[in-house]
N, C-alpha and C positions, 0 to 999 in steps of 0.2 A: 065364629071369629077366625076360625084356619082358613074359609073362603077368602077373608076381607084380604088375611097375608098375601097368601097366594097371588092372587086376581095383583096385589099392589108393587109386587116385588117384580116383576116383567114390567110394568109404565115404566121402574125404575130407569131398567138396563134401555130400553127403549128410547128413555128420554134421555142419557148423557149419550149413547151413539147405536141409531138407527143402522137394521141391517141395509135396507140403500146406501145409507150414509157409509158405509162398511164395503160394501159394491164398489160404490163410486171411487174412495179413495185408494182400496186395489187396483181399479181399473187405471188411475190416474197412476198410479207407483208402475203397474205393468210398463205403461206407454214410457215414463221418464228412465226407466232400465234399458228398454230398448234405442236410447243414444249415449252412446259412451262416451264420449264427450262431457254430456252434461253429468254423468255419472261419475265421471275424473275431478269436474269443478267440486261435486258435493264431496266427494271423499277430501281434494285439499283444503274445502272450507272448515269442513269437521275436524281436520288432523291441525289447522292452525287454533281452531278456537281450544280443541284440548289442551294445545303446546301451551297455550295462552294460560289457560284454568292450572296448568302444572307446572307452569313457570320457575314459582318459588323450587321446588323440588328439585328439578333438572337441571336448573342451572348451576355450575359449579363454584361460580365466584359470585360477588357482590357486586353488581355494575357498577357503583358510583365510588367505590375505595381502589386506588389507586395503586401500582404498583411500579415504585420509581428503579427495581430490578431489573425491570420486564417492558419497561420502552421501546413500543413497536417490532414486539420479536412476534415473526414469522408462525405462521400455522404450521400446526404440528406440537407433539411432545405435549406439556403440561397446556397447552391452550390452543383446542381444535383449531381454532380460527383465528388464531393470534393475537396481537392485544393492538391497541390503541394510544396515541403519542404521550397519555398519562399511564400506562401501563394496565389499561381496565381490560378486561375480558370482550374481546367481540361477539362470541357467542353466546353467554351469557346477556351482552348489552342486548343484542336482537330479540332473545328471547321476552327480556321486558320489553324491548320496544315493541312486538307484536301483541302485549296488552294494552298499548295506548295506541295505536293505529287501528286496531279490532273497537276498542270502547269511542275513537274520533270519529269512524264511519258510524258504529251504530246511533251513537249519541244526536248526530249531526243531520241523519237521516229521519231520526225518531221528531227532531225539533222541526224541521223543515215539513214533516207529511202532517204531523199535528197543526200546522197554521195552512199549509198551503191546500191541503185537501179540502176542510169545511168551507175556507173563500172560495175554492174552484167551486163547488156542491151548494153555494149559496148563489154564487152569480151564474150558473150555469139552471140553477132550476127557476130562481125568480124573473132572471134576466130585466130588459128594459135599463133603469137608469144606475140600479145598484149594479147589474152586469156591467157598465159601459164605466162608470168608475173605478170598481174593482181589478179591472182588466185592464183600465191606461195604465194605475200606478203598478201592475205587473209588467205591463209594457215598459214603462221607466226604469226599472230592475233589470230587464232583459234586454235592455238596449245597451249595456255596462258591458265586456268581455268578464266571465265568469271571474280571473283570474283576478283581473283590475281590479271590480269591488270589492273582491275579498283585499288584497293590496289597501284599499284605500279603508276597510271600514277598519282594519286592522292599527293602520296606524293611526286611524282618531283614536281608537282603545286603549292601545297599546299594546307590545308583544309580548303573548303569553300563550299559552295551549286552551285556555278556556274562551281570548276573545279569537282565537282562530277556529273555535267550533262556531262559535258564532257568525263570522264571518263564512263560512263557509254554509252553516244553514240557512244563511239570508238570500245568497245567488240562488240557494237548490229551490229555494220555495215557492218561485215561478213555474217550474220545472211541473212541480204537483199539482200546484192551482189550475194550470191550461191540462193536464191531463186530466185530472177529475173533471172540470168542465166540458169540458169534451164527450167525455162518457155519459155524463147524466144528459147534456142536449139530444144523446141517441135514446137515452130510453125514457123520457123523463114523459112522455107523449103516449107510451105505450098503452096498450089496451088493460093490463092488469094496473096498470098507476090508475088509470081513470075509474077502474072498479071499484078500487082502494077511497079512492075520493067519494063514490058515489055509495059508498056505508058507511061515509061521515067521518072519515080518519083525517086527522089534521096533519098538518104539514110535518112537524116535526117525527108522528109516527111514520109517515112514509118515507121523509130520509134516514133513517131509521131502519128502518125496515124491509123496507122497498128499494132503495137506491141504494143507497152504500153498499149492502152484500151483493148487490148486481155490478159494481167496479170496483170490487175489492180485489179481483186476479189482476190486473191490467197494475193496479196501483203494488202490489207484493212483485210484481217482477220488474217494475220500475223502481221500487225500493231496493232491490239486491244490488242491479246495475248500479247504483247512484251510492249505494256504500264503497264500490271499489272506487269512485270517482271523488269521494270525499276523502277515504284516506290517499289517495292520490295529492291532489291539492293541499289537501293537511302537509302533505313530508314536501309539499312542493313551496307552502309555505317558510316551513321549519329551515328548509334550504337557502332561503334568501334572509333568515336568523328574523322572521313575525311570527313565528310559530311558537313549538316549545323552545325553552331558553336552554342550553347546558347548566351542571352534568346530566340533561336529561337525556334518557336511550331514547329517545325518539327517530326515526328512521333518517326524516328527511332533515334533523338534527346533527345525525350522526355522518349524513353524507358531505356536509356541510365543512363541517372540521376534516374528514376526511380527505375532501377536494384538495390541501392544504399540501397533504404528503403521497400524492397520487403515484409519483413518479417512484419515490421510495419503498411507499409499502402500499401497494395496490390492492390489497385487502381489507383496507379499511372501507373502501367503496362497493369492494367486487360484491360481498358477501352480501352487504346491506341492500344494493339495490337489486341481487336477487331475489331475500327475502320481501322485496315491495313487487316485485316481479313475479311470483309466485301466487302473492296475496290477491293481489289486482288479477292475476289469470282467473283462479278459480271461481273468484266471485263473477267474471262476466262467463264463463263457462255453466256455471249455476243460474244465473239470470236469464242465459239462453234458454238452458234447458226446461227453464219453470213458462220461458212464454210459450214454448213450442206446444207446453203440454195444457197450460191455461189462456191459451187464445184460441177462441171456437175459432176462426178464420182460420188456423193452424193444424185441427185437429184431423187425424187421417180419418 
């Protein structure tokens, strides 16, 4: 009976992570160290999603109560970054607003690879008449300027922050669908697919199995990229008032009203479009870094 432990407690460690498995992703952390670059994007993406998770904590005021005292007084003294034409705290407002720009990308990106990935990996493997339909009404989606559709689907909804994730995961989801497709046409032919087929594995095992973990890198570094691109268009939304509504701290909310007293108190914009400036770097500094180091075509 002390055999059976033994011999079973090693499959264990084995099976949640292989010493290859252990190699490889060393090897892959060695190479993403080696650009500093990509190593700046990870650390601002980690120090904003922390800022985000400690929010409540840090910040020192309440964003949404008001301080008729303290009407656009200046940075410095009781309010780092001075307050805003209701008297609210600007640093604190960012502070939340970088949990609702952090939750619009992911949210938005998570909607859009969830629909557009399985189309692209459906028409890209069956192909014939289901490809050539799937792909016109992606075609019709992409022939919109990103910006417009969001614009127009926005205002059949109405404007709110949730039909603006919406809108925004509906442009991204051509985006997904022509890359996954893409991918599987390369390998979808391969000599290991036809192996697969030839000991009887059905379709769904092999996308499954076979195809998806063979463009799952291509599709996580186009995921990163496409999150700064959605909180982008989110605050770019919120700017032109289809996005979130006020008092919401949302970025491109806050730029909005800001634009208002630009001349007077020019911190009500400086700040905010830093902090989107900031946000949007790191995340394509990270999206670089991750394709350099997961695209074989890339690798040194």
């Amino acid at each position: 009976m002390p055999q059976v432990q033994t011999s079973q407690q090693p499959t264990a460690r084995r099976a949640w992570l292989s010493p290859a498995t252990r190699r490889e992703l060393s090897r892959q952390w060695y190479r993403f160290k080696k650009r500093p670059v990509a190593v700046a994007g990870l650390v601002i993406v980690l120090s904003c999603i922390i800022v985000a998770i400690l929010t409540p904590w840090l910040a020192p005021y309440d964003p949404y109560t008001p301080d008729f005292s303290a009407i656009l007084a200046k940075p410095g003294g009781d309010h780092l970054l001075g307050t805003d034409e209701l008297g609210r705290d600007i640093f604190s407002r960012i502070l939340y607003g970088s949990r609702i720009s952090l939750m619009v990308g992911l949210v938005t990106v998570a909607l859009a690879a969830l629909i557009g990935v399985p189309l692209g990996i459906i028409a890209g493997y069956y192909g014939g008449t289901l490809d050539n339909l799937l792909m016109r009404a992606i075609d019709v989606l992409m022939a919109f300027p990103s910006i417009l559709l969001a614009i127009v689907i926005v205002s059949i909804l109405g404007p709110n922050l949730q039909n603006a994730v919406i809108a925004v995961a509906v442009f991204t989801i051509p985006a997904f669908a022509r890359l996954a497709r893409g991918e599987v046409l390369g390998i979808k032919n391969q000599e290991y697919i036809e192996a697969a087929r030839a000991r009887g594995a059905n379709d769904t095992w092999i996308i499954t199995w076979h195809i998806l973990p063979n463009i799952i890198s291509p599709l996580i570094v186009w995921s990163t990229l496409n999150v700064s691109s959605a909180i982008l268009t989110a605050a770019g939304l919120g700017f032109l008032g289809l996005g979130a509504q006020p008092p919401s701290p949302e970025w491109g909310t806050m730029l909005a009203k800001g634009r208002e007293y630009i001349l007077v108190a020019p911190h009500l914009t400086t700040y905010t479009g830093l902090a989107i400036l900031v946000l949007a770097l790191g995340l394509n500094l990270l999206g670089d870094g991750l394709r350099d180091i997961l695209d074989p075509k890339l690798k040194e």
